[in-house]
N, C-alpha and C positions, 0 to 999 in steps of 0.2 A: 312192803315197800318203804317204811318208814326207817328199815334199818338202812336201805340204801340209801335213805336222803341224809339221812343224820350222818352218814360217811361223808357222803358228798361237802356237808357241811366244813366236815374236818380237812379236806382236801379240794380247795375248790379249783385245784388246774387241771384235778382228775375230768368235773364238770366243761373245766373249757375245751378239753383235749377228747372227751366223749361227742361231744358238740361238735367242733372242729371234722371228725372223720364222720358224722351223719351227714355233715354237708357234702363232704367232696365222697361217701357211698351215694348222695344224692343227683351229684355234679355227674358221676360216671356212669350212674343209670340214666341219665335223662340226656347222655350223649347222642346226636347222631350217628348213626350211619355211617356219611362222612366225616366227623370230625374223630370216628374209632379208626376206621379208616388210615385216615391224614396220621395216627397217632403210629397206627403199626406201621405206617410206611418211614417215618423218621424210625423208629426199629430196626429197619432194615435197610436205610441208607447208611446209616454211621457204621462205621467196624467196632466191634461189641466191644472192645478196651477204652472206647469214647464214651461209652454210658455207662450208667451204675445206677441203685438204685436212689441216691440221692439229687439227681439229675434234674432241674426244675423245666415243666411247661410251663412257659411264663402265661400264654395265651390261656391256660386253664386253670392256672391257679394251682396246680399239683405237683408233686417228684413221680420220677417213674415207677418208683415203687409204689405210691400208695396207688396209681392207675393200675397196675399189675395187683395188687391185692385186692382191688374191689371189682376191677373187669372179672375175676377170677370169681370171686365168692358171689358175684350179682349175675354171674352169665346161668341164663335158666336155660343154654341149649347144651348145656355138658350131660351128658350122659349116667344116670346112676347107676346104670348096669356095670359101669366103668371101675365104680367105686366098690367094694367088699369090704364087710369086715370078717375077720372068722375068729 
């Protein structure tokens, strides 16, 4: 652990920017229901050449993307059968 901190040292936006996506990993795990909800349904209202993944929730503090990379890596009801390696 000491060789990570002493990086850390050398590079402290690496620290802010690790910091930064614990929170909003934390923000979109601790969503509800409805406000995952309310999130896919603007999804699905706009026609897809209106979003991208730089696209801000102002209301949540996040871009569409990093909701889409952490709904993703934090959702425990995906299936690992789904997934293989061979």
């Amino acid at each position: 652990m000491e060789i990570v901190q002493s990086e850390m040292k050398l590079l402290p936006h690496t620290n802010t920017t690790y910091e930064k996506y614990l929170v909003i990993a934390s923000i979109v795990e601790n969503l509800s229901i409805k406000d995952k909800r309310h999130i896919f349904k603007i999804f699905r209202d706009l026609p897809s050449e209106k979003i991208n993944t730089s696209a801000l929730f102002i209301n949540y503090g996040m871009t569409v993307g990093e909701f889409a990379i952490f709904y993703v890596l934090g959702n425990k009801n995906c299936s690992k059968s789904a997934v293989s390696i061979k």
